[in-house]
C-alpha positions as CSV (number, residue, x, y, z in Angstrom):
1,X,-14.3,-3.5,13.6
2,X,-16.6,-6.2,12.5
3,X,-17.7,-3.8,10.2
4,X,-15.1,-3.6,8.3
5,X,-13.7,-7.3,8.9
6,X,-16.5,-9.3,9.6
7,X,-13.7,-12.2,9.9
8,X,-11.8,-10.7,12.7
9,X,-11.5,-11.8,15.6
10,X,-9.9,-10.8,19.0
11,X,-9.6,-11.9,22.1
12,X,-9.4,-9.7,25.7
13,X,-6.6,-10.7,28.0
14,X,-8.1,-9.5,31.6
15,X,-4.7,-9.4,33.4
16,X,-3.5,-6.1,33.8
17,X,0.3,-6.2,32.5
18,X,0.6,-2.4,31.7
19,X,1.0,-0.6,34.9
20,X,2.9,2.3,32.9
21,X,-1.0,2.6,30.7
22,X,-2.1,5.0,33.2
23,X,0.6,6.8,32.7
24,X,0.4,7.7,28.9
25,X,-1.7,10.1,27.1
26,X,-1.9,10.8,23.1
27,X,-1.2,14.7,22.6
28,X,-0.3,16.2,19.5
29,X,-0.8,20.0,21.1
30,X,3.3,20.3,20.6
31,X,3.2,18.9,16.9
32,X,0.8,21.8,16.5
33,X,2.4,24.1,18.0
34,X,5.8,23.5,16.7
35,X,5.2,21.9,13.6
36,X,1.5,23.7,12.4
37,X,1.0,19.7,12.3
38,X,-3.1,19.3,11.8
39,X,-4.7,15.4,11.9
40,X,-5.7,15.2,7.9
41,X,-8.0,12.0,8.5
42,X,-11.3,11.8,10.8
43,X,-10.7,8.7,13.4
44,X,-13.2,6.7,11.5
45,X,-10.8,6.6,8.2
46,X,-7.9,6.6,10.2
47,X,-9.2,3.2,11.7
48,X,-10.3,2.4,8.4
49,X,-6.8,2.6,7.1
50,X,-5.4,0.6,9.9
51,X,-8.3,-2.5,9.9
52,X,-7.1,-2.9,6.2
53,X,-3.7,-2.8,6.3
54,X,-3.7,-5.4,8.8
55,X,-6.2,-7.2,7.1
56,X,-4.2,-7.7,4.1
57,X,-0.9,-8.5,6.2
58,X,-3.0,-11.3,7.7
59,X,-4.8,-12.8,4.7
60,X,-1.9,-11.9,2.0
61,X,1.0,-10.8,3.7
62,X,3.1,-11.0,0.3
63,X,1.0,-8.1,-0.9
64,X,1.5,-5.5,1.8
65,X,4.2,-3.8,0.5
66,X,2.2,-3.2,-3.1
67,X,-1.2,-2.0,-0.7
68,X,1.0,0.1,2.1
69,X,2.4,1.6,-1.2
70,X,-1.6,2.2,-2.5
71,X,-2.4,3.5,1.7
72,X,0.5,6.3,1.0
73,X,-0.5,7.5,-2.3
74,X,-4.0,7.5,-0.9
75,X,-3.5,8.9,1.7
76,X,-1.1,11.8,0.1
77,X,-4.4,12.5,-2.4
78,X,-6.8,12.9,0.7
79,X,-4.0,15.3,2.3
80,X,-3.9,17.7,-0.3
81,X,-7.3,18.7,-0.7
């Protein structure tokens, strides 16, 4: 992440809150199956996509309706391909 946002910063909270954590698990098998749903980004511009949308919700929230507009249309481009 400090790649991207070489201002961010986080902090780790050791206590374990989220007993139910073990219990979940990302699958999109059934979207596939169902759907013919296919992931259109790689991880690494998917994470891109998220580090800065937040970034510009945290630095200049009143512009983050104008940049999650720019994400979709963006995004829409790289799905079409």
């Amino acid at each position: 992440m400090k790649l991207f946002w070489s201002n961010a910063k986080w902090k780790i909270n050791k206590r374990k809150l989220f007993f139910e954590s073990k219990l979940l698990h990302l699958d999109s098998s059934k979207a596939k199956l169902l759907l013919q749903w296919n992931c259109n980004l790689s991880l690494k511009k998917t994470i891109l996509f998220t580090i800065s949308w937040y970034r510009i919700y945290i630095e200049n929230p009143k512009n983050i309706y104008k940049f999650s507009v720019h994400q979709i249309k963006e995004f829409s481009k790289l799905s079409n391909r």
